[in-house]
N, C-alpha and C positions, 0 to 999 in steps of 0.2 A: 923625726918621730915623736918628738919629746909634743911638740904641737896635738898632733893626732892623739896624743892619750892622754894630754889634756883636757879636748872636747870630750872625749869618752868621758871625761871624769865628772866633766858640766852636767852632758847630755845624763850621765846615772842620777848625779845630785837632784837635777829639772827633776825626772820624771818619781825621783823616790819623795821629795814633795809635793810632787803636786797628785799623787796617787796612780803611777801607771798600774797595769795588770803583772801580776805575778811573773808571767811567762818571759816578757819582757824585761822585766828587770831582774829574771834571774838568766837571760843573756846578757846583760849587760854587764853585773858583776864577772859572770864570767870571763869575759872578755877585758873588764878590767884587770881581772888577777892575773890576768898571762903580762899584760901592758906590765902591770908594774913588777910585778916579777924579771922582765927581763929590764927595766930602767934603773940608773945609776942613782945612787945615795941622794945626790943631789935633786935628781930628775923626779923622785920617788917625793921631795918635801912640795914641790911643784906640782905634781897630781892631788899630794893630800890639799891643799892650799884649794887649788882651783874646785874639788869637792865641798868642801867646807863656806867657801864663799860662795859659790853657784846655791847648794842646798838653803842656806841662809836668807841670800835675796829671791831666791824659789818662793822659799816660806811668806817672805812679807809680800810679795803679787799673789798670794792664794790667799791669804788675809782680805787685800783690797779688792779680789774678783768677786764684789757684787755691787748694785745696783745701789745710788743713791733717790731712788724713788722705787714707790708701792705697787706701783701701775693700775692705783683706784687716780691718779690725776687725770684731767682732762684738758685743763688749759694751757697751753706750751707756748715758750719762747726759741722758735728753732732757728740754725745757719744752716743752711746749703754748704758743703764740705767738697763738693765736687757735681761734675755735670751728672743730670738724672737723667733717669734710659725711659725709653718712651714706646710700647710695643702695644699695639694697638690702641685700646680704652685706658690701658695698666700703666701706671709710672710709678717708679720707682728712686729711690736714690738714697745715698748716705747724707745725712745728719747729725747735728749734735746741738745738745743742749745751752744756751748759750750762753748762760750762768753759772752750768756746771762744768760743760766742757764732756760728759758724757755722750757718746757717738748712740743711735738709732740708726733703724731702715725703715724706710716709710714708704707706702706702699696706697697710693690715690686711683681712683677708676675716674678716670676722665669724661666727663657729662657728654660734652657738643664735640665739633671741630670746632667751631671757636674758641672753645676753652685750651685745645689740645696745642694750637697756634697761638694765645697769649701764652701759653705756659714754656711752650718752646723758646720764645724769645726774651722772656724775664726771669725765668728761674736760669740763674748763674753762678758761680763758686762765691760768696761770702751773703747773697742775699739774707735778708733775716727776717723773720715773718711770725706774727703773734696767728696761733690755730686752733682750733679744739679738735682734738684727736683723742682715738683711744688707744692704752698702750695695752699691746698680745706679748705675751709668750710665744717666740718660736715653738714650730713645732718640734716634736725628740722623737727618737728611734723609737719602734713600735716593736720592731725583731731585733732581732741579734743580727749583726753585722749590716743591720739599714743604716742611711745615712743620716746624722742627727745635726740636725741644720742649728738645733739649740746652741749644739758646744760648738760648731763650728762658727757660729758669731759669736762664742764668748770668746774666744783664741783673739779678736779682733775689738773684746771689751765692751761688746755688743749685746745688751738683756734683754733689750724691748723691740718691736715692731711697730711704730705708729701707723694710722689710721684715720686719715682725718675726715671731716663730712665735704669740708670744702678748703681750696687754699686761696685765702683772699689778697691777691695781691697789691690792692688799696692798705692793704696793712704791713706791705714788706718794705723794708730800706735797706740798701746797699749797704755793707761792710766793705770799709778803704783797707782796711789792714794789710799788712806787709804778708801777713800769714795765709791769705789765701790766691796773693798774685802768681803763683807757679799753676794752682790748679786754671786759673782765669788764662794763663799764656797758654795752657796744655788745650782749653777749650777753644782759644781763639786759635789756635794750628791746627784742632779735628775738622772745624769749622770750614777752615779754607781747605782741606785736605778733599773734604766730600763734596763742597760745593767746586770744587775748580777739575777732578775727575772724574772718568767714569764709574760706577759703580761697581763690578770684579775689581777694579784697581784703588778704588781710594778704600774699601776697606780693608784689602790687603798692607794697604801702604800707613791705616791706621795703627793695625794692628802692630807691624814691625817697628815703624820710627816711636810710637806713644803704651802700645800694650793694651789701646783700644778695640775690644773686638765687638761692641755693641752694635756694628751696621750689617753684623756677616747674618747672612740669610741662614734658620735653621737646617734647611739642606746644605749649604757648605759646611755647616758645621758636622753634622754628620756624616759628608763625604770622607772630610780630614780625617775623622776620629775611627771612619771603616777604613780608610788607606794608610791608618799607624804614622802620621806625619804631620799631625796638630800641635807638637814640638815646635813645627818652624815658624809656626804665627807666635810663636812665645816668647817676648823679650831673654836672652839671655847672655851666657860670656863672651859666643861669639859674636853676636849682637854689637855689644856695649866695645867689645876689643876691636873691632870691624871697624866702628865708629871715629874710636879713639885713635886706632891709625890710620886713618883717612884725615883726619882733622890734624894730627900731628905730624903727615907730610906735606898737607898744605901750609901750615904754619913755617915750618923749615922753609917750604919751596918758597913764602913772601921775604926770607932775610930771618927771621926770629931764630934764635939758637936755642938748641936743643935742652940746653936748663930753663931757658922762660917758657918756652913750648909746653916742656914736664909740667911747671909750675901752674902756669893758666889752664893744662886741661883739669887739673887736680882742683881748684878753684869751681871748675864747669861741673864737672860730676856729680856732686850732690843738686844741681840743679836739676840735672838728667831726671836722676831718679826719680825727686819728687815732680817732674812732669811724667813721666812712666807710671806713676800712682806708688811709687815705693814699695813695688813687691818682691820678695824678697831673694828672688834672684836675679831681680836687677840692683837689688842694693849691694848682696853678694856680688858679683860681678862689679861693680862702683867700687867697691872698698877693697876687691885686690887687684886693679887696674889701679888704686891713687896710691895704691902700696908700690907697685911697681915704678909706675913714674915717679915716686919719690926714692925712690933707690936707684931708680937710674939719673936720676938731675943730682945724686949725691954721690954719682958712681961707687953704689955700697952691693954687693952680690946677693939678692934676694932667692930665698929658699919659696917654692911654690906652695910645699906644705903652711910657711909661716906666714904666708899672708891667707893663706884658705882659714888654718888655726887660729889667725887673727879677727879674720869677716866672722864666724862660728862664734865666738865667745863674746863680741860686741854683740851680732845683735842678740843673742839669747840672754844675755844681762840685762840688756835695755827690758826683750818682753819674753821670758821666760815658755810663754803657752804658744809663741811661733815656731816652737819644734812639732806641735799637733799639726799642723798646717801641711797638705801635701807638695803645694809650690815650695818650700823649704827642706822639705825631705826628697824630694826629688833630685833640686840643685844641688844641695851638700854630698848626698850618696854618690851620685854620678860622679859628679867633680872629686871627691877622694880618691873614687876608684881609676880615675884617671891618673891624679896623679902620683899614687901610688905605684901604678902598672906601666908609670910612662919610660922607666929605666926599661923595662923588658920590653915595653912596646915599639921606643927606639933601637932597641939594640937585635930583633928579632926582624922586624918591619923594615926594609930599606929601600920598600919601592912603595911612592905615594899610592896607589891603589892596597897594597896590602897594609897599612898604616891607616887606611880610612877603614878598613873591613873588620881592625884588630878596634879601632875605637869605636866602631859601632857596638862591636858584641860585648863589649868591656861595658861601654855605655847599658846597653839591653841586659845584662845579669844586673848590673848594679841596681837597675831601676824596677827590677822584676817582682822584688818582697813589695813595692809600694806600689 
């Protein structure tokens, strides 16, 4: 429990800096005060602790959340950060500045098909390209409760939009760097994924192994999203758990023992994720799967809350404004309320059909406010 009111304590700190809505953080206090009200002397210096340091480093990422340019520039030095999406004339894709290290979206209307075919084949994760572009403002909410595409690039440290007139690829050079070979391995596997299947199956099978959904036709997407089951194209625990016992009884089955087995997949995981793009409940899911395998390679008895408690406070330290994020509030709600509800769920549930029907609905209330 002590875990659980912990994050409580983060997640109030986060959003009393960074400026949540009233209503919101007058749930939250409340829900603190019951937490600490029922925790021990000691458990209660650990909630204040964990407020105090969350609010603190809250405060200095609200400091740094802005822009080290004006958006009157026009000549850019930019890197390719990852594969860029291609729908129709429009492309798109993540950048950053390559000086500053400041992230953009940039957003090209493609001339010819010749242009749309060179650009296919050389824009790649670390290219680097001198451009003139012009930097927009996201758009922002116009009503009350629209979505405001502004804050939701800034959560991801994102201020500008580029723009360019043209991208001259006589002026771009490779980046060797160690830093963008995950995203480069992630495009060279979509690559063979779509070319070596059919099309219902390689985007399917992007989506699942990589968290790529860029090849799904608008109508399957909206099939999924009317049939309430576009969850399952969505990297997540059982995903990554799926995986990791697959690969950990083929290791066993070659001779490898069950400590170096733990040890190497723990090793592999952080590569997972950043070929999955490092979203945030595959990294959740990454960081209490290497929690578990190191408890078990150290035969130590891991509590489910303390490694949930643990993935929750890493990454919201690291970037504070990924509690805005709805892939983050989705995976954390759900997953507490499992495994909060999973003593009753065990102990009520003891035929696999009624166990998958108690975790659906445990799942669907928990996910229901977001």
């Amino acid at each position: 429990m002590i875990y659980l009111q912990m994050s409580t304590a983060a997640l109030a700190a986060i959003l009393a800096a960074l400026g949540a809505s009233q209503e919101v953080m007058l749930f939250l206090l409340l829900l603190g005060a019951v937490f600490f009200m029922q925790a021990s002397r000691p458990h209660r210096l650990w909630i204040i602790s964990a407020f105090i340091l969350f609010y603190g480093n809250s405060s200095l990422h609200e400091k740094k959340q802005a822009s080290f340019f004006t958006g009157n520039e026009t000549n850019w030095v930019i890197t390719f950060k990852d594969n860029v999406v291609i729908d129709g004339d429009q492309l798109k894709g993540s950048i950053k500045e390559t000086f500053t290290g400041e992230a953009f979206q940039l957003i090209y209307r493609i001339k010819s098909e010749q242009e749309k075919n060179r650009l296919k084949e050389r824009l790649k994760p670390g290219l680097t390209c001198r451009l003139t572009a012009k930097a927009e403002l996201p758009k922002t909410a116009r009503n009350k409760g629209e979505f405001n595409y502004r804050f939701y690039l800034s959560t991801f440290q994102t201020f500008f939009i580029l723009t360019p007139e043209a991208i001259p690829l006589e002026k771009c050079k490779m980046n060797h760097s160690f830093f963008y070979k995950p995203a480069k391995w992630r495009a060279v596997a979509l690559n063979h994924i779509y070319t070596r299947f059919p099309v219902p199956l390689s985007s399917v099978g992007a989506a699942l192994l990589f968290g790529d959904r860029s090849a799904e036709s608008q109508e399957t997407k909206e099939d999924y999203e009317r049939l309430g089951i576009v969850h399952i194209l969505s990297i997540s625990g059982l995903h990554v758990t799926f995986l990791v016992g697959l690969l950990f009884f083929l290791l066993i089955r070659f001779g490898i023992t069950r400590e170096k087995a733990a040890i190497l997949l723990i090793c592999i995981l952080p590569f997972y994720a950043c070929l999955t793009g490092a979203a945030p409940p595959v990294v959740r899911a990454c960081l209490m799967t290497g929690a578990v395998l190191a408890a078990a390679s150290s035969r130590t008895q891991l509590k489910p809350s303390f490694a949930l408690g643990a993935a929750f406070l890493i990454l919201t330290f690291v970037n504070p404004y990924i509690v805005f994020q709805a892939s983050f509030q989705l995976s954390f709600a759900v997953t507490w309320a499992l495994v909060l509800s999973s003593g009753l769920i065990l102990k009520k549930a003891t035929q696999p059909l009624n166990m998958s029907i108690a975790i659906s609905v445990v799942s669907q209330i928990a996910s229901l406010p977001i």
